[in-house]
N, C-alpha and C positions, 0 to 999 in steps of 0.2 A: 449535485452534478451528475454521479452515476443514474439516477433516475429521469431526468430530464434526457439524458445521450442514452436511454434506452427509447428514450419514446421519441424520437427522431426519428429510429427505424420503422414505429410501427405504433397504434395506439394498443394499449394492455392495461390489464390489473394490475393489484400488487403483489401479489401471489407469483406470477410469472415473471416480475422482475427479479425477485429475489433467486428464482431458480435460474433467468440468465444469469445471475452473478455469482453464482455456485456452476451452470456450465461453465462459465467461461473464465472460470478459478480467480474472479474479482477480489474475494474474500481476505486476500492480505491486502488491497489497498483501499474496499472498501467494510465497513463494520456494519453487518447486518446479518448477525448472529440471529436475528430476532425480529422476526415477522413487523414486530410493533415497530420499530423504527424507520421504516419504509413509510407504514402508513400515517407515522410524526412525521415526515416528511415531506408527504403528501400533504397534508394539511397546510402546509405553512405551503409549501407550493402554491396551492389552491387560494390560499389566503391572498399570497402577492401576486396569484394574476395568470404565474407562469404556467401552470396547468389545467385544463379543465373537465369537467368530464363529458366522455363522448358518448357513455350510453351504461345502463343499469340492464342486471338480466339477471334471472333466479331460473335455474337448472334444478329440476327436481325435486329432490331431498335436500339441496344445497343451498345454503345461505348466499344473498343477494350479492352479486361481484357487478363491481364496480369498476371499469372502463376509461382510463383517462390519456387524455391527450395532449401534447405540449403545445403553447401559445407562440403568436409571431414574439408576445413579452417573452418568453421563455427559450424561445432560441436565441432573440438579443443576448439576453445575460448570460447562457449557455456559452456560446462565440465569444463574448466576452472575457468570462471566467475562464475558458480553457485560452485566450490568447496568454493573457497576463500570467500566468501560470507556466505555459509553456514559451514564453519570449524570458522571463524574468526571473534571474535567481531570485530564490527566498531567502531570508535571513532564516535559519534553523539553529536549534541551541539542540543537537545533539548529544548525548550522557557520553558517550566516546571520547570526544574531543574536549569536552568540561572534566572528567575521569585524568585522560593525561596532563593536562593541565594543572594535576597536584599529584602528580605521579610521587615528588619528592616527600610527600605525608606517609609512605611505605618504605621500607627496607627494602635496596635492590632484590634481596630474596625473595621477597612478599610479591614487588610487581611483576617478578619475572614467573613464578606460579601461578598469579591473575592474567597472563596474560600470556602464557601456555596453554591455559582454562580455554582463553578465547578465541587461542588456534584451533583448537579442538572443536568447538561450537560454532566458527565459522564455517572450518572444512563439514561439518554436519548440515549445517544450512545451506551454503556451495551445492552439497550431493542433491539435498531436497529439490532446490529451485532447478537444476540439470535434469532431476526427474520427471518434474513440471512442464518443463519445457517439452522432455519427449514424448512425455503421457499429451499434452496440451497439441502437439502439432500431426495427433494421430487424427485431430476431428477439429482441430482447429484452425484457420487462416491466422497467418502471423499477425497480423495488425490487433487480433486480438490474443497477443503472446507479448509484445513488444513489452511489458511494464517488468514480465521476468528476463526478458535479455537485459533490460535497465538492472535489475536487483542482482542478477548472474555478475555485468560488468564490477558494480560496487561493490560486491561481497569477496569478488576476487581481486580488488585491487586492496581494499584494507585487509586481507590476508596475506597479502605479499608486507604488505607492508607493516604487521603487527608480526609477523617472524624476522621479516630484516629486524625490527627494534627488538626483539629477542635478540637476534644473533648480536645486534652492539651492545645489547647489555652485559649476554657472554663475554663478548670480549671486552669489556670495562671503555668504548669508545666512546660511551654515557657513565658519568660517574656524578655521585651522589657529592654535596659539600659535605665538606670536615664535621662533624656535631662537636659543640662546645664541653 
């Protein structure tokens, strides 16, 4: 998907995708640590149709780069893929909400220090993504920011809500059953 909605804007390498998705701090919602997985995905692109290439050129001393461009296939699926995606919750099996779900496998002690841990680590990811934001909208248009005001909203809404469940554990308005 991030590859195909880059070349919407413009035909490129793969070399310069990867460095739009490093300007434009994609990097937490897309995985490409690694040069190699752009161009496995190019390939499989290439393979179904949806990209092609628009043109080969060898600069220099440099190795031949390769030019590709997205298909009318490829913006179907493209348009597609982000409708259903963005119309449609997903069913997600997030560790969080599977975690509280056997809360009572712990000693209130236990989950109330697991989960002090987690105020801590959200309030730190909270600052990070806030930072993001500000660094991000010195050179950037929000539309390419909107996925940390999405991460900003959630990070501050399960930290409100993982110290309220502190605080009732504090005050015993959760309590654990009897052990036999």
């Amino acid at each position: 998907m991030a590859v195909l909605s880059m070349l919407t804007e413009e035909p490129m390498h793969a070399y310069r995708m990867q460095q739009l998705i490093k300007e434009r701090r994609k990097g937490d919602v897309v995985n490409v640590t690694q040069r190699n997985s752009i161009y496995q995905t190019i390939d499989r692109l290439l393979r179904d149709g949806l990209v092609a290439v628009e043109s080969m050129a060898r600069a220099a001393n440099r190795p031949e780069r390769t030019t590709y461009r997205i298909t009318d296939a490829g913006r179907v699926i493209l348009r597609a893929w982000l409708d259903a995606m963005l119309s449609t919750p997903a069913r997600e099996y997030p560790e969080f909400p599977a975690a509280l779900s056997f809360l009572p496998s712990l000693t209130p002690l236990e989950a109330v220090d697991a989960l002090t841990t987690r105020v801590s680590r959200l309030e730190q990811q909270l600052a990070a993504v806030e930072d993001e934001l500000t660094q991000g909208r010195t050179f950037l248009p929000r539309l390419f920011l909107i996925e940390f005001e999405y991460q900003r909203q959630v990070l501050a809404a399960e930290l409100d809500y993982v110290k309220a469940l502190v605080d009732d554990l504090h005050a015993e308005r959760i309590t654990w059953p009897a052990t036999p």
